[in-house]
VEXDREN-2710 file (C-alpha; in Angstrom, 1 decimal):
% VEXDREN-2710
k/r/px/py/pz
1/UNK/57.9/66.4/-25.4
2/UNK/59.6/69.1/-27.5
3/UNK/57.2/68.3/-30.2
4/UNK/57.8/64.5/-30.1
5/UNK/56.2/61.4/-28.5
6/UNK/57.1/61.4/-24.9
7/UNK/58.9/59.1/-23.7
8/UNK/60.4/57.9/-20.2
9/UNK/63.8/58.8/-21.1
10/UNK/63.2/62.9/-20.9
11/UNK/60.3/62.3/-18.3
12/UNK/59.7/60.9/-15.1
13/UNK/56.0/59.6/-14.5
14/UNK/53.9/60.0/-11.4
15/UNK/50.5/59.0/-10.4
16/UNK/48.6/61.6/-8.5
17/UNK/45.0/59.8/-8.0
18/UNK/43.0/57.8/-8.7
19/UNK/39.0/57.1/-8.2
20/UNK/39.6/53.3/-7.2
21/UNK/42.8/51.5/-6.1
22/UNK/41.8/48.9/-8.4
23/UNK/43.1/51.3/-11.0
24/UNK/46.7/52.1/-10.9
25/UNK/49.5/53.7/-13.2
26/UNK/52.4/52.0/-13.7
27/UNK/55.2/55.0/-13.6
28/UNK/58.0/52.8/-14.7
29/UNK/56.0/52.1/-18.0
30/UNK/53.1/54.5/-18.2
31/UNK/51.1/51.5/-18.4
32/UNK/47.4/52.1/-16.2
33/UNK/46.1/48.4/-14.5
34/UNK/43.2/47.4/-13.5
35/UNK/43.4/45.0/-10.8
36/UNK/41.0/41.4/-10.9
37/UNK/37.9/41.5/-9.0
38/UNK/37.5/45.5/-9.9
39/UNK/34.0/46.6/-9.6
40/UNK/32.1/47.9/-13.0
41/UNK/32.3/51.3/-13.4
42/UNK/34.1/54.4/-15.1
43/UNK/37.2/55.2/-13.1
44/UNK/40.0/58.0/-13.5
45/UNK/43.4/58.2/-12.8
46/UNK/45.5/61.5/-12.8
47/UNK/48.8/61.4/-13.4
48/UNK/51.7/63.9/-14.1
49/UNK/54.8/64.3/-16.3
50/UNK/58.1/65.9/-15.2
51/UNK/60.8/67.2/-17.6
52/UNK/63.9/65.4/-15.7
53/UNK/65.7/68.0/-17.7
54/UNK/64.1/71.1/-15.8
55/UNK/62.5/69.6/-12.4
56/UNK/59.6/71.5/-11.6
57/UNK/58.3/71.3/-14.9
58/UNK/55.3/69.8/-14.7
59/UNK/51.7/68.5/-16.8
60/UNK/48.6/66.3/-15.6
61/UNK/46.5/64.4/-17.3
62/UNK/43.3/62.0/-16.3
63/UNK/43.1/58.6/-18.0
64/UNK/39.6/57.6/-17.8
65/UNK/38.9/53.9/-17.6
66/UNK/35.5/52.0/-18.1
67/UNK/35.7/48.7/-16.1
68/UNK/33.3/46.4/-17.6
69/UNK/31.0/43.9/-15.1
70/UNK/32.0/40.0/-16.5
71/UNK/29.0/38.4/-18.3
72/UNK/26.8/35.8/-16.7
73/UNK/24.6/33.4/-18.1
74/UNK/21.9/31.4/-16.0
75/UNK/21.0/28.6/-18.5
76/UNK/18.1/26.6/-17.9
77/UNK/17.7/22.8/-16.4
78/UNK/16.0/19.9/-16.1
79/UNK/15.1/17.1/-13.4
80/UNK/13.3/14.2/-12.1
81/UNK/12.5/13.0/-8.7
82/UNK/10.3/10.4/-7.2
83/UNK/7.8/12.2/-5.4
84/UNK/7.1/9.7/-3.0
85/UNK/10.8/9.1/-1.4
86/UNK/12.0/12.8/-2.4
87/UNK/15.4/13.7/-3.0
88/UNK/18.2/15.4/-5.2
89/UNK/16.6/16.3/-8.5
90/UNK/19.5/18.7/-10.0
91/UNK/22.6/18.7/-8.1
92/UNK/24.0/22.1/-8.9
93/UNK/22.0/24.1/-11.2
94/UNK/25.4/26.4/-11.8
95/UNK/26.7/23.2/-13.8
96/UNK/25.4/24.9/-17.2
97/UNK/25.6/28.5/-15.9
98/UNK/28.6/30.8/-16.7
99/UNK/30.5/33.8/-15.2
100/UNK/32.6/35.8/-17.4
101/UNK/32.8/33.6/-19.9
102/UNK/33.9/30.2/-18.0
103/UNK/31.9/27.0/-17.2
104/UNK/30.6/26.3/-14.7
105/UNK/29.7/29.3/-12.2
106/UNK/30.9/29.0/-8.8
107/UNK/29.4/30.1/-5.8
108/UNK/32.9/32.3/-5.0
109/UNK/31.8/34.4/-7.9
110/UNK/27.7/34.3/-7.5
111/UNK/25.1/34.6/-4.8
112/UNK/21.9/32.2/-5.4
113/UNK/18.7/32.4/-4.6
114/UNK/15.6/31.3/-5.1
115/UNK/12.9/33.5/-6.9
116/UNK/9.8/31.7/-7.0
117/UNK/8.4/27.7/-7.4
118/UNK/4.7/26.2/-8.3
119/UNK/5.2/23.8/-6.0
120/UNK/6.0/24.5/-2.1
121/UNK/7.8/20.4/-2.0
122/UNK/10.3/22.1/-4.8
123/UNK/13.3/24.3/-3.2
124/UNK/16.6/25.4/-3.9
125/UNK/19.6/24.9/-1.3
126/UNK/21.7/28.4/-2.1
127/UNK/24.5/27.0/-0.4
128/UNK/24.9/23.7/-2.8
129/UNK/23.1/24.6/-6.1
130/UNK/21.1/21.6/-5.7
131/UNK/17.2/21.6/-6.5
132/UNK/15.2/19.4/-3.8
133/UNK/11.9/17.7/-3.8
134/UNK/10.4/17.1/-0.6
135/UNK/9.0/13.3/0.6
136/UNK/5.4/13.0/-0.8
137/UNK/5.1/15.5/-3.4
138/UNK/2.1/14.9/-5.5
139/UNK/3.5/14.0/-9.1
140/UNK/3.4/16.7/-11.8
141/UNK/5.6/19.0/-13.6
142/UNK/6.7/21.9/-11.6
143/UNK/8.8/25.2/-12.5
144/UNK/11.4/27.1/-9.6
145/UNK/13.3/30.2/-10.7
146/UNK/16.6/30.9/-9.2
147/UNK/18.4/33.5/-9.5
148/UNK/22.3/34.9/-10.0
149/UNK/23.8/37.6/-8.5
150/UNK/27.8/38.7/-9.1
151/UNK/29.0/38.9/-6.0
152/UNK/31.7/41.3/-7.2
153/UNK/28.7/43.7/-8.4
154/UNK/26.3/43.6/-6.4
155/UNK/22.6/44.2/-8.7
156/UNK/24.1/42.4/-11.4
157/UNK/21.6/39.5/-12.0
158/UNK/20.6/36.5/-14.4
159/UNK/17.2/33.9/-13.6
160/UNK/17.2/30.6/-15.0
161/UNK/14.1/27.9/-14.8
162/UNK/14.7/24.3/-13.5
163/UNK/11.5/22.0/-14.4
164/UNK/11.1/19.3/-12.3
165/UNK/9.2/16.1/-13.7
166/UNK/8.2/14.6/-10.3
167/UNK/7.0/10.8/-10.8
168/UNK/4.3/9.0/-9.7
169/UNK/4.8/6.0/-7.2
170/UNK/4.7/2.6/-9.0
171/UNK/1.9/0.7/-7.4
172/UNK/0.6/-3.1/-8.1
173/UNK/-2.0/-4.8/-6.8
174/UNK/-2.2/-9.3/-6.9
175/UNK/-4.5/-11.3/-6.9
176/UNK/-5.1/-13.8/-3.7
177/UNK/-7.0/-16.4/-3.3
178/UNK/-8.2/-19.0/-0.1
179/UNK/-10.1/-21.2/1.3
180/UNK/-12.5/-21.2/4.4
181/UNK/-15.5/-23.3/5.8
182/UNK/-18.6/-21.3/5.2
183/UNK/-20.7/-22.9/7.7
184/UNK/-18.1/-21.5/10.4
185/UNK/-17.0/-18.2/7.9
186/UNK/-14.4/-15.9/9.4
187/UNK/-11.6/-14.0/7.8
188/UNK/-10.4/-15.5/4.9
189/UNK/-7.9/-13.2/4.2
190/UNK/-5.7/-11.3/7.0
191/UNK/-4.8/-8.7/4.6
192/UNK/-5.1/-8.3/0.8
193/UNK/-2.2/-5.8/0.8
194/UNK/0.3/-8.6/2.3
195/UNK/1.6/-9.2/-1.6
196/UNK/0.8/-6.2/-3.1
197/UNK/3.5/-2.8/-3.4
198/UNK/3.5/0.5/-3.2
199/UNK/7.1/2.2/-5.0
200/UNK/9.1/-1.1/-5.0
201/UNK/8.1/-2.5/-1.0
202/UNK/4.9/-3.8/0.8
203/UNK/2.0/-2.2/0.4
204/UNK/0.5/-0.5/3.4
205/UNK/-2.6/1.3/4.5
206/UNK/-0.6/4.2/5.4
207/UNK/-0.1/5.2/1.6
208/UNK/-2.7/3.7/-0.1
209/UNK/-6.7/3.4/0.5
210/UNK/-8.6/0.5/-0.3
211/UNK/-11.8/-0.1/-1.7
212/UNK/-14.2/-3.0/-2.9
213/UNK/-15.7/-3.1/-6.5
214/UNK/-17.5/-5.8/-6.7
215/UNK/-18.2/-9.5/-5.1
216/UNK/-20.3/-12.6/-6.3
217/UNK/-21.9/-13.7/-2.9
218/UNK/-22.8/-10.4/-0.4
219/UNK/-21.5/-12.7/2.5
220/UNK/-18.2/-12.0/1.0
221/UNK/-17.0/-9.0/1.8
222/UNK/-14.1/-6.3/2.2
223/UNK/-13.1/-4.5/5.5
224/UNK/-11.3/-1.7/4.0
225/UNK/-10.0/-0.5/7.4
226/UNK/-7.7/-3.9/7.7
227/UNK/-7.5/-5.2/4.1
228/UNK/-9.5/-8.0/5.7
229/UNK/-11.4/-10.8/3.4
230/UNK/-14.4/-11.6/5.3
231/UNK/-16.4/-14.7/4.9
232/UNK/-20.5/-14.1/6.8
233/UNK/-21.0/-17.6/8.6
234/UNK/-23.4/-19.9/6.5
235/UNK/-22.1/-19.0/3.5
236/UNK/-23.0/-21.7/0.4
237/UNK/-20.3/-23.8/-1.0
238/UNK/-18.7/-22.5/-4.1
239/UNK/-16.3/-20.2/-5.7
240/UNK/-16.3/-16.8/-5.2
241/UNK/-14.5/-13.5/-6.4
242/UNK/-13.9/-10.2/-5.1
243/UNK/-12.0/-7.2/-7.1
244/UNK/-11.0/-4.7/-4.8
245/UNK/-8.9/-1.1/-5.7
246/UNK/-5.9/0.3/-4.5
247/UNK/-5.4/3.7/-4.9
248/UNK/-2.1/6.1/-3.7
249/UNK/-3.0/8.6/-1.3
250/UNK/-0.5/10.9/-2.6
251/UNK/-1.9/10.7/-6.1
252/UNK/-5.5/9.8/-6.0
253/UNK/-5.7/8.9/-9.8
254/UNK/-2.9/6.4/-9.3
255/UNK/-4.8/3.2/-9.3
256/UNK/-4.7/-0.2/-9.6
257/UNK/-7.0/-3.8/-9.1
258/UNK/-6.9/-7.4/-8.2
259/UNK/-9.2/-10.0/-7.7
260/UNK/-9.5/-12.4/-4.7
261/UNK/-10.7/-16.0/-5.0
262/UNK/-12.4/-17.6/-2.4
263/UNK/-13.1/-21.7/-2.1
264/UNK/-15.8/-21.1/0.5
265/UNK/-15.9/-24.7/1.2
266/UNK/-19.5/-27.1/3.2
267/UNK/-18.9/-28.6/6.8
268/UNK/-17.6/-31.5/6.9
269/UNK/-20.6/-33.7/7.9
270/UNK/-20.5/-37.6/9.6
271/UNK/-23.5/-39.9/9.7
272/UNK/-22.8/-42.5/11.9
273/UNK/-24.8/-45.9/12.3
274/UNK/-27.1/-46.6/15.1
275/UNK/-27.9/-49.9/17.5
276/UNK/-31.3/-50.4/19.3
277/UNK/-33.6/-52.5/21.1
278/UNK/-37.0/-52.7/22.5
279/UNK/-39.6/-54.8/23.8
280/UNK/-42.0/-55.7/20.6
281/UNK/-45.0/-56.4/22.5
282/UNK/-45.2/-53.1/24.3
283/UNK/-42.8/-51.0/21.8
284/UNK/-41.3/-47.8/22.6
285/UNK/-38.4/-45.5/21.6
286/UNK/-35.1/-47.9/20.8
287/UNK/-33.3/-45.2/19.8
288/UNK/-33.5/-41.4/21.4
289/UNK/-31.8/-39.5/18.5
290/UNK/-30.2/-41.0/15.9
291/UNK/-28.1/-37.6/15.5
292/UNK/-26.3/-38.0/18.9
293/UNK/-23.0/-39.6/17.5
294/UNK/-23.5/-38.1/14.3
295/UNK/-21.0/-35.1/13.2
296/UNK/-21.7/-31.7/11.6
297/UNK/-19.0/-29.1/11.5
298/UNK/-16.8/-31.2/13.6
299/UNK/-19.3/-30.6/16.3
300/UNK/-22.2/-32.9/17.4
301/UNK/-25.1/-32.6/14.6
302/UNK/-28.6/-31.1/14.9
303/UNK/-31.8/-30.0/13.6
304/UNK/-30.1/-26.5/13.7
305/UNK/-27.9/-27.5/11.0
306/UNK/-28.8/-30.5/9.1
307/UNK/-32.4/-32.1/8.3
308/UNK/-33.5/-35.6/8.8
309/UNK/-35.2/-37.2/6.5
310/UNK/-36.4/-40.7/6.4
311/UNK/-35.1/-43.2/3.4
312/UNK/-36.4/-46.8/4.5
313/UNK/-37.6/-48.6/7.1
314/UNK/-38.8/-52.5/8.2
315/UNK/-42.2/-53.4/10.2
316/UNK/-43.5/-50.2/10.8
317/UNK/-40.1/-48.7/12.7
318/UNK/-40.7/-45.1/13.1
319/UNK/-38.3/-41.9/13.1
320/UNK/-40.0/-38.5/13.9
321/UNK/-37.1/-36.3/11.9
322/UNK/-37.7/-33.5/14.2
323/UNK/-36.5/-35.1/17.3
324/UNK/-34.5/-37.7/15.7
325/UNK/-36.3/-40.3/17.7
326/UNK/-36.7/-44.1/17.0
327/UNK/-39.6/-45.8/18.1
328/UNK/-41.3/-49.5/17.6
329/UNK/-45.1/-49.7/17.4
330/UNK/-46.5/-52.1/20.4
331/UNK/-47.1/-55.4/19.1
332/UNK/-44.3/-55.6/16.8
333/UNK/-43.0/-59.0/16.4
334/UNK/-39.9/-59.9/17.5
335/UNK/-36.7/-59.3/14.8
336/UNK/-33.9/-57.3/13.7
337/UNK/-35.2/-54.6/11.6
338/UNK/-33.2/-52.1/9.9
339/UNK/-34.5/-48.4/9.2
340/UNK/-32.4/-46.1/6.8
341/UNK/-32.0/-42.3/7.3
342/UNK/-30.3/-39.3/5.6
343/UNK/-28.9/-35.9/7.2
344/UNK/-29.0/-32.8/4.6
345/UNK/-27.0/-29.9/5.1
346/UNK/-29.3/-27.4/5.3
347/UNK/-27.2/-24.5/3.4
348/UNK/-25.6/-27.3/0.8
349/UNK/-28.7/-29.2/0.4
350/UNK/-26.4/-31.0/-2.4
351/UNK/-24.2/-32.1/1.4
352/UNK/-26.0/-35.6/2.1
353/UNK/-24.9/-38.6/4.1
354/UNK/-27.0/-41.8/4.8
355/UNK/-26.8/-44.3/8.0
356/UNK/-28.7/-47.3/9.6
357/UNK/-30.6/-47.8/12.4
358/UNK/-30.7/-51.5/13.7
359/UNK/-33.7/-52.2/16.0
360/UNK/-33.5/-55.3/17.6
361/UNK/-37.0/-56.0/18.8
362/UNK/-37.3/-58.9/21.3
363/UNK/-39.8/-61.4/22.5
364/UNK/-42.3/-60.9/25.2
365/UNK/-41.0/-62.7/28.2
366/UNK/-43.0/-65.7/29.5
367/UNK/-42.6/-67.7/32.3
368/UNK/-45.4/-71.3/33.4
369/UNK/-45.1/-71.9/37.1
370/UNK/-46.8/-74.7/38.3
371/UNK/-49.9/-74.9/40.2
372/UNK/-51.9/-77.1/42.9
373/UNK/-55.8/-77.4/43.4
374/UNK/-58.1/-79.5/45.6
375/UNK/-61.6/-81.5/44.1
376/UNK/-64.1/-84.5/45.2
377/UNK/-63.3/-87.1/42.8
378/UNK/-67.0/-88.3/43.2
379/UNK/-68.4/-85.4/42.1
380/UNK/-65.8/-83.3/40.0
381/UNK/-65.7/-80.1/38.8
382/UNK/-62.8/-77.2/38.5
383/UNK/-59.6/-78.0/40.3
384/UNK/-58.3/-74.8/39.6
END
């Protein structure tokens, strides 16, 4: 003014536009603002001086302002998740991300979404920040890309990478071990899951498939559809094993083994002493099966299940081992006479009990009556 800095004491300011309202001159210090939340871009504002001295006199000039966008960073993040229950793997992934300068971003100043993932179990909530993993997701190391957008400038965007480490379910398989009668067999075993467990509970056939690797006796087997321990009736005594597998559904090479031990035990078997009597002089059978009160299994014996075999025997007393029959010869004097028999298991041939027989062979009855006759005394002869 006049050849000198202007100043507000000869002139009087005025704004007469601007290209965003964001933008503003200050007349009572010639300052130009630029309010928060302006939009990036290159903005002018006219203004004009007037000489208070001579109103009327008048200049404009344009102040041309370059708003700058605020600088965002979408940092990458990390995770974990147990694939087989799910859940929150990174809470907010705008924890480590910044917006013009300040951590952490905030959804009032950014838009999320999600850009891409290698796994479809993996997504992003946009509303929360938070990274999910869906129930079941196989295990693995998976990547989703999100992306920021300033909401204040719209095509302004930043992508970050979360990697998830999703983990495998921890699965352990026991051993078990029972008893059974292997004459009868049956189900040993009701289920071979019952103390196994599948990510910290029990064990079911809904996450996990069973199979059988080995046995020592083919009558002991696996029903992989139940987790059933099967025993095949007339099994042999002893001590068996079975290893069976467990493997997770969800990750098929997450495996592990037990073994189940089986007592397979013989029947309990009962020979039980025998009485008997016959007439010696025409003989006969004094006993019709000597395996009638015996025991086998808890259930009457039989031929079926146990052999007879003859061990001693007194004055020609007989035993036919395939009827179980005792029988005195005719003409046997009279006595007591004592004949000694066995019963074998026939699977556990080792399974042997003994009992006696005792055959009480009487006397032939006898009876004199007495008798009357008529003879001549002169001449004599048979009277009877």
């Amino acid at each position: 003014y006049n050849g000198s800095p202007a100043n507000l004491t000869e002139l009087t300011l005025t704004q007469v536009s601007t290209t965003n309202t964001g933008v503003t001159l200050d007349p009572a210090t010639g300052a130009v603002n630029v309010a928060a939340n302006t939009p990036a871009g290159t903005y002018t504002v006219v203004y004009q001086v007037e000489d208070k001295l001579n109103p009327g006199q008048t200049k404009q000039a344009s102040v041309t302002v370059t708003v700058n966008a605020p600088v965002m960073n979408a940092n990458a993040d990390t995770g974990t998740a147990n694939g087989f229950t799910g859940g929150v793997a990174v809470p907010n992934v705008l924890t480590n991300d910044t917006y013009n300068g300040v951590s952490p971003a905030s959804l009032a100043n950014v838009t999320l979404t999600q850009v891409s993932t290698t796994n479809a179990g993996l997504s992003l909530d946009p509303a929360t920040g938070a990274v999910n993993v869906a129930p079941n997701t196989p295990a693995g190391t998976y990547t989703l890309v999100y992306q920021i957008e300033d909401k204040l400038n719209p095509g302004q965007t930043k992508q970050g990478t979360v990697t998830i480490s999703v983990g495998i379910p921890a699965i352990a398989a026991t051993d078990d071990a029972a008893a059974i009668n292997g004459i009868s067999g049956g189900t040993a075993i009701a289920n071979v899951l019952a103390n196994d467990t599948y990510n910290g509970a029990a064990a079911t056939l809904t996450n996990l498939n069973i199979t059988q690797v080995s046995t020592s006796n083919p009558g002991v087997t696996l029903e992989v559809a139940t987790g059933k321990i099967n025993v095949a009736a007339g099994t042999p005594e002893g001590t068996y094993t079975l290893v069976y597998e467990i493997q997770d559904k969800l990750n098929p090479t997450n495996t592990d083994r037990a073994t189940v031990t089986l007592t397979v035990t013989a029947a309990p078997m009962v020979a039980v002493d025998d009485n008997g009597t016959v007439n010696g002089f025409i003989g006969g059978v004094a006993v019709q099966n000597v395996l009638t009160n015996d025991l086998f299994n808890n259930a009457p014996a039989n031929t079926a299940g146990v052999e007879i075999k003859l061990i001693s025997t007194q004055a020609s007393i007989q035993l036919d081992v395939t009827t179980g029959a005792v029988t005195v010869p005719a003409a046997t004097p009279a006595g007591n006479y004592v004949l000694v028999y066995s019963i074998t298991d026939k699977i556990n041939t080792n399974e042997v009990r003994q009992a006696n027989v005792l055959v009480t062979v009487t006397a032939p009855e006898m009876v004199a009556n007495p008798d009357n006759g008529a003879i001549n005394g002169v001449t004599g002869g048979v009277a009877i």
